[in-house]
LOSEKE-56549 format. One record per residue: residue number from 0; x, y, z of N, C-alpha, C in turn. Coordinates in steps of 0.05 Angstrom, whole numbers, plus 5000, padded with zeros to 4 digits. Example, Ala and Ser with C-alpha at 12.3 -4.5 7.8 and 13.67 -1.06 7.14 Angstrom:
BEGIN
- 0; 5264; 4886; 5156; 5246; 4910; 5156; 5264; 4934; 5156;
- 1; 5257; 4955; 5142; 5273; 4979; 5143; 5258; 5001; 5157;
This chain:
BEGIN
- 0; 5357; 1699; 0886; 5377; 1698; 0907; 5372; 1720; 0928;
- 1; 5369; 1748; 0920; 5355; 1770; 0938; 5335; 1756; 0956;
- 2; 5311; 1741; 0946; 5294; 1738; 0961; 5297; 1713; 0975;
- 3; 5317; 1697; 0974; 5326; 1690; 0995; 5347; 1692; 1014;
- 4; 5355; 1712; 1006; 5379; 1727; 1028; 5356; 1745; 1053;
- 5; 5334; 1753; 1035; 5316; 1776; 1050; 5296; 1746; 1068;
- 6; 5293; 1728; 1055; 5283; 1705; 1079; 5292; 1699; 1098;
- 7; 5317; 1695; 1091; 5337; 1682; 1116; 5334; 1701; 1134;
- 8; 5347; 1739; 1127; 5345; 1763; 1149; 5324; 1760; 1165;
- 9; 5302; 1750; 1150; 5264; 1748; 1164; 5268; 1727; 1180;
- 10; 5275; 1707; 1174; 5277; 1679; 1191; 5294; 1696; 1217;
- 11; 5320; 1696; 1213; 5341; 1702; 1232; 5324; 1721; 1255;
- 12; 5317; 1746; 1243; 5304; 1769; 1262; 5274; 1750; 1276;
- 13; 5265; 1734; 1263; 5237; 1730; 1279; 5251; 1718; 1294;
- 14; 5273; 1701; 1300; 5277; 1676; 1321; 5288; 1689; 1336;
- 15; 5300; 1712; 1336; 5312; 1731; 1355; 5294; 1746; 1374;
- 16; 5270; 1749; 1359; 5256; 1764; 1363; 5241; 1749; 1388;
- 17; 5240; 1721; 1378; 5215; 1701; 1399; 5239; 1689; 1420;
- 18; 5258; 1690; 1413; 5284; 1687; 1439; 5283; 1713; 1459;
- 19; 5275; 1732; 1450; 5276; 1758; 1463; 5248; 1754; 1477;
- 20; 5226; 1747; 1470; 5198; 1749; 1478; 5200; 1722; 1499;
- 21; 5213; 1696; 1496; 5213; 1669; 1511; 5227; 1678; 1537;
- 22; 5243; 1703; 1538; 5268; 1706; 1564; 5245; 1724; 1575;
- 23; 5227; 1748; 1561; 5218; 1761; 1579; 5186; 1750; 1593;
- 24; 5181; 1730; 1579; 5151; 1714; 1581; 5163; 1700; 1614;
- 25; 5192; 1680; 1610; 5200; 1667; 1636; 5205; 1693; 1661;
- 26; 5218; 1711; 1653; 5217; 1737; 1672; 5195; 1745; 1685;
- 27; 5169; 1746; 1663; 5139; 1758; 1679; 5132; 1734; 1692;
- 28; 5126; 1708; 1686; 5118; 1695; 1699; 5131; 1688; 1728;
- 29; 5166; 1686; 1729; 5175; 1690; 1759; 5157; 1716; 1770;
- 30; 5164; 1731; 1762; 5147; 1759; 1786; 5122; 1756; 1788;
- 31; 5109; 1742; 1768; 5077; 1737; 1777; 5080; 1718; 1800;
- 32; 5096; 1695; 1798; 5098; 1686; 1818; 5103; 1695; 1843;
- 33; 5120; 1715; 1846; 5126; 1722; 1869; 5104; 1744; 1875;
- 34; 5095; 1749; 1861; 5071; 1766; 1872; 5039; 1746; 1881;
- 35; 5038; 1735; 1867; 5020; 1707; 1878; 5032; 1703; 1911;
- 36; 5054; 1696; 1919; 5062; 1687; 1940; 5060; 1714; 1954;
- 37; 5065; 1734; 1949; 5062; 1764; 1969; 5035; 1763; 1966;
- 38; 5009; 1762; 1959; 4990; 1765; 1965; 4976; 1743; 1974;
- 39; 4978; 1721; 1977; 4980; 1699; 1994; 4991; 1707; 2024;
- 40; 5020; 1710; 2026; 5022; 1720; 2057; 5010; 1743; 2070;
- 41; 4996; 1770; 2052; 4981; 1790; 2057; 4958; 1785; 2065;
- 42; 4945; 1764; 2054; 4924; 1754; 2058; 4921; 1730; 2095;
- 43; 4941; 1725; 2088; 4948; 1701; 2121; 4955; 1722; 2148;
- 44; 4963; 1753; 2136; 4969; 1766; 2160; 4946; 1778; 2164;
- 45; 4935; 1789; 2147; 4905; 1802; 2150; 4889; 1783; 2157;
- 46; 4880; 1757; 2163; 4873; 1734; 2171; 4881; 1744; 2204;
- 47; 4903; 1741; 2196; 4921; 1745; 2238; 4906; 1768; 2252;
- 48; 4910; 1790; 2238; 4902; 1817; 2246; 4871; 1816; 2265;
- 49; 4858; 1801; 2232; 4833; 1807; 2241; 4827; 1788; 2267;
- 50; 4840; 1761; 2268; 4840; 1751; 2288; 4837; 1761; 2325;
- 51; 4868; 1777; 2320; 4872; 1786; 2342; 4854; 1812; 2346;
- 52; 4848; 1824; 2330; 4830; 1847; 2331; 4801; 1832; 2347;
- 53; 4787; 1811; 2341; 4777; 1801; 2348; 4776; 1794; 2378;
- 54; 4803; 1776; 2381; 4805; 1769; 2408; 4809; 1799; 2422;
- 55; 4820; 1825; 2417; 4827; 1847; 2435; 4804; 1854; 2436;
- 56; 4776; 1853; 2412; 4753; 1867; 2429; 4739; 1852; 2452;
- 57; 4741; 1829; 2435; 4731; 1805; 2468; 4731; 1814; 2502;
- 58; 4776; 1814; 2494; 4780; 1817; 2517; 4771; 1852; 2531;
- 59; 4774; 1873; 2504; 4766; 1896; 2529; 4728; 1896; 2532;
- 60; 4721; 1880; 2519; 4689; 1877; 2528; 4683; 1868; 2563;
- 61; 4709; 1850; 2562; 4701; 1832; 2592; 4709; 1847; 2614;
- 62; 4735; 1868; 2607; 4753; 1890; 2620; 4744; 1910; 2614;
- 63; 4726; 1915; 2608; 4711; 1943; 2603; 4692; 1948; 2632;
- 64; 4674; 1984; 2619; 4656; 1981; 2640; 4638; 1963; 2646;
- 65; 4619; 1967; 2668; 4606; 1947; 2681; 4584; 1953; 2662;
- 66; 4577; 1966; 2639; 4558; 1965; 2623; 4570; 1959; 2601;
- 67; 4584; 1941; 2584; 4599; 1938; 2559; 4602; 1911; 2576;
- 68; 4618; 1900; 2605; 4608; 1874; 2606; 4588; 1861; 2610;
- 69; 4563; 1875; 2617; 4525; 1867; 2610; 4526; 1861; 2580;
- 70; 4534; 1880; 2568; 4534; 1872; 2547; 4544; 1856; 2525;
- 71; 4564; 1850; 2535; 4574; 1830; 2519; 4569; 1799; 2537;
- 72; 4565; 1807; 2557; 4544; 1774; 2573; 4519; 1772; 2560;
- 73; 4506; 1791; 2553; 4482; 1790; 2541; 4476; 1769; 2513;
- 74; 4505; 1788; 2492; 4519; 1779; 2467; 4526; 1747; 2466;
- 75; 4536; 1742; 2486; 4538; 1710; 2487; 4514; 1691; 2503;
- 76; 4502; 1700; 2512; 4479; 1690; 2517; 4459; 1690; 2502;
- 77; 4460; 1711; 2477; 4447; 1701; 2449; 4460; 1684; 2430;
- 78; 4485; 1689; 2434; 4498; 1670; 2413; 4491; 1641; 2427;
- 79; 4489; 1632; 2457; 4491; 1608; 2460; 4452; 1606; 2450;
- 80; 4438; 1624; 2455; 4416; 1609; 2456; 4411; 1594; 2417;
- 81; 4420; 1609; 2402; 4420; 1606; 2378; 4436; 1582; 2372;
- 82; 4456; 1580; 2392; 4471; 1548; 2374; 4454; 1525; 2387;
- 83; 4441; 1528; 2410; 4419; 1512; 2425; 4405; 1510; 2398;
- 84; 4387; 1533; 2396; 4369; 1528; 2371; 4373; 1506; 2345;
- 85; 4396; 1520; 2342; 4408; 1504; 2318; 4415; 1474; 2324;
- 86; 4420; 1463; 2351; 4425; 1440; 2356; 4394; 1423; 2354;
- 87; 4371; 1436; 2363; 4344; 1425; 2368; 4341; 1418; 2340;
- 88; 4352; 1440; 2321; 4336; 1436; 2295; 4348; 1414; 2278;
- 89; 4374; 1404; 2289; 4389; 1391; 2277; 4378; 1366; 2279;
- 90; 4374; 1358; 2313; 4364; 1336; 2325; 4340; 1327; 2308;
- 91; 4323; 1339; 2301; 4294; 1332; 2290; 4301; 1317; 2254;
């Protein structure tokens, strides 16, 4: 009879125990979630950033001095001759 009064206590405490572990397993997994989604939007603004970072050097290349816009006429006049290239090589 002891050793099944001491079963039951064992039974009772493990299912308590995995009720306690099932509430905090659903708990981690919401905040993983929400951290999945914060680093997702961290990732789409740093996307933006670098975007516009991009377009601002563009623009002070063209608004810059008269030697930074040589040079960046230069910069695109290699980039075009290279997508030329790439178009010839495509054609063949």
């Amino acid at each position: 009879m002891e050793q099944l009064d001491q079963l039951t206590s064992n039974v009772t405490t493990l299912i308590a125990r995995y009720e306690q572990l099932k509430a905090e397993n659903a708990m981690l997994r919401e905040a993983n979630q929400s951290q999945r989604a914060e680093i997702l939007r961290s990732h789409a603004d740093l996307e933006e950033l670098e975007k516009q970072y991009s377009r601002l050097r563009l623009a002070s290349a063209v608004t810059g001095t008269p030697d930074e816009r040589e040079a960046a006429k230069r910069r695109l006049t290699q980039l075009i001759a290279q997508i030329d290239h790439v178009l010839e090589i495509l054609k063949q």
